[in-house]
Structure formats: C-alpha cells, structure tokens
DRENTOR-128228 format. One record per residue (C-alpha): residue in one letter; residue number from 0; x, y, z. Coordinates in steps of 0.2 Angstrom, whole numbers, padded with zeros to 4 digits, always signed. Example, Ala and Ser with C-alpha at 12.3 -4.5 7.8 and 13.67 -1.06 7.14 Angstrom:
<sites>
> A,0,+0062,-0022,+0039
> S,1,+0068,-0005,+0036
</sites>
This chain:
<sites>
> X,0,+0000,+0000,+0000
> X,1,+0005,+0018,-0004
> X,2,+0002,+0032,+0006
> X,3,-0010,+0047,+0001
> X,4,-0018,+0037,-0012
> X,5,-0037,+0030,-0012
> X,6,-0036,+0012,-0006
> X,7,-0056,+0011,+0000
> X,8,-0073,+0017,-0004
> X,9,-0086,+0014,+0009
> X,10,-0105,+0014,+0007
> X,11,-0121,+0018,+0019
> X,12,-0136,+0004,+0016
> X,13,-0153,-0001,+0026
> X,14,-0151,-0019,+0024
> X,15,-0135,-0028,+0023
> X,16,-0141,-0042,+0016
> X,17,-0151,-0033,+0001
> X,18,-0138,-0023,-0003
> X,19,-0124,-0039,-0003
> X,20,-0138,-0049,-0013
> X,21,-0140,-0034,-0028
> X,22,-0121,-0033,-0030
> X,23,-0117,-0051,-0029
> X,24,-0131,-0054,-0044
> X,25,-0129,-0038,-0054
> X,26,-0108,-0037,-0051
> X,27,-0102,-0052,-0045
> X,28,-0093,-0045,-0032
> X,29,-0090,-0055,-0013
> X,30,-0090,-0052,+0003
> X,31,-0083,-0055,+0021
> X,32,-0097,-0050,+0035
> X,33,-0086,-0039,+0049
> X,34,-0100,-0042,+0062
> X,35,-0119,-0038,+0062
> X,36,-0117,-0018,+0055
> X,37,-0102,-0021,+0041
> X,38,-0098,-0029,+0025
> X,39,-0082,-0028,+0015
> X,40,-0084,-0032,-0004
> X,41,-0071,-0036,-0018
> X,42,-0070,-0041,-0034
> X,43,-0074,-0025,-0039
> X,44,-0060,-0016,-0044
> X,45,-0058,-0007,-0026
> X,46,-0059,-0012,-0012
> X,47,-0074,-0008,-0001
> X,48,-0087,-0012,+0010
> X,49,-0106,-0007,+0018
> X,50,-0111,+0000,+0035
> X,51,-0129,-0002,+0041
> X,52,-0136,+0014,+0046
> X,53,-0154,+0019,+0051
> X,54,-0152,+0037,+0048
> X,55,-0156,+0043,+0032
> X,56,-0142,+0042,+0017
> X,57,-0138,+0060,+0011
> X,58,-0120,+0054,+0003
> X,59,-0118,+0036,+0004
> X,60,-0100,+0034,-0002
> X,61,-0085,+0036,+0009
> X,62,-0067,+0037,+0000
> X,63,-0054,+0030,+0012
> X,64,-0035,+0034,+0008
> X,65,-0022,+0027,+0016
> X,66,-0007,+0032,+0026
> X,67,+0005,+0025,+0038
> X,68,+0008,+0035,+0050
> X,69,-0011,+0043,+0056
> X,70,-0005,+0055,+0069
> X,71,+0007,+0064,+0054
> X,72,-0005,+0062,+0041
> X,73,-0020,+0072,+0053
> X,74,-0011,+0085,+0058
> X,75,-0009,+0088,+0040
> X,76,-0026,+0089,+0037
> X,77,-0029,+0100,+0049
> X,78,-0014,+0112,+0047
> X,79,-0020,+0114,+0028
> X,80,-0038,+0118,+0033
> X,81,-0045,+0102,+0036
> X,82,-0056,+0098,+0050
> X,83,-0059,+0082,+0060
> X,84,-0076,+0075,+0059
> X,85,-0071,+0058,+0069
> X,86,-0055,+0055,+0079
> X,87,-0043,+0041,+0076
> X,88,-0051,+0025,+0082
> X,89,-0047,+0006,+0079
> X,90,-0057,-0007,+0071
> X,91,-0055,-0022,+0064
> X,92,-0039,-0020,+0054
> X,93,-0031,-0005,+0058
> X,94,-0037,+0011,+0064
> X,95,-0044,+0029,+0054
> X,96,-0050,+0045,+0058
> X,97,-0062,+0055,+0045
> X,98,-0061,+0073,+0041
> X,99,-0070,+0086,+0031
> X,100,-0062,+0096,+0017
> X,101,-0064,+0116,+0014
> X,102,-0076,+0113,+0006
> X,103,-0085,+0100,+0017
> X,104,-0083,+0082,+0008
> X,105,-0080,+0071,+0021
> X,106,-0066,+0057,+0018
> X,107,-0056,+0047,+0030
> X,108,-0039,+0042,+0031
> X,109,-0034,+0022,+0038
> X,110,-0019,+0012,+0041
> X,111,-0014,-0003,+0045
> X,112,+0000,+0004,+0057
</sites>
C-alpha cells in the first residue's frame, strides 16, 4: 500500500443483506461480513465495503486513503484547513480518523499501522 492514495470506498445501506444480494447478482462482487453492522466487498476493482445505518443516506459513499503514520497524516489535514469529523479509532484491521475538506466532503484516512 501507498500512502495518500485512495485504497477504499465505503457505502451507507438499510439492509446488509439486500444490498450484498444486488451486488453479488448484478456485479459479482463477494463479501466478508465484519460483524452484524459491516460488509467488505471485492471483486470489484476497489476495495470496499457497507455499513448499516438507520439514519437517512444523504451521501452514501466514503473514500478512504491510506497512510501509515495517522497522527502525521491528521495533523496535515488539519494544518492545511482540514477539519476532524471523527477521531482516530481502531477497528477491525487498523485504525482511521475522518475529516471534512474546505469545502465539506467528508473522507477518511486508515492504516494498517
């Protein structure tokens, strides 16, 4: 992996299931359930996955870049006029923060570190 470049694209959906049952049919593409609320896909030319929300989906796709080091990479952001939307927090695989840009689009930043 390489850092600053997109690595990850992540969608909102209702119904996990629904959405991984479309995709499979129309695209092909499989996936690998991360617990009740998350589904990664590939087969699709990038990586990505679903998380299940409740709240209605304004702008349903994430981009996710990647970076090694997260505390340099934030401070970045921030110093260029970024803002942090959510903190750096683990998961499953790594850990991420997200950010907005000037001009609000919201992206995230993970690593593997």
């Amino acid at each position: 992996m390489k850092n600053n470049l997109i690595n990850y694209v992540e969608f909102k959906a209702k119904d996990l299931q629904e959405v991984k049952t479309f995709y499979s049919k129309v695209f092909g593409w499989t996936f690998t359930d991360y617990g009740p609320d998350y589904t990664a896909f590939s087969n699709s030319g990038l990586e990505g996955g679903f998380e299940k929300t409740g709240e209605k989906i304004v702008n349903g796709a994430l981009i996710v870049l990647y970076h090694d080091n997260l505390e340099d990479i934030q401070q970045k952001v921030v110093q260029a006029g970024g803002s942090i939307v959510k903190d750096i927090f683990s998961f499953p695989g790594g850990r991420r923060f997200h950010f907005e840009d000037p001009s609000g689009n919201e992206l995230a930043i993970w690593s593997d570190k």
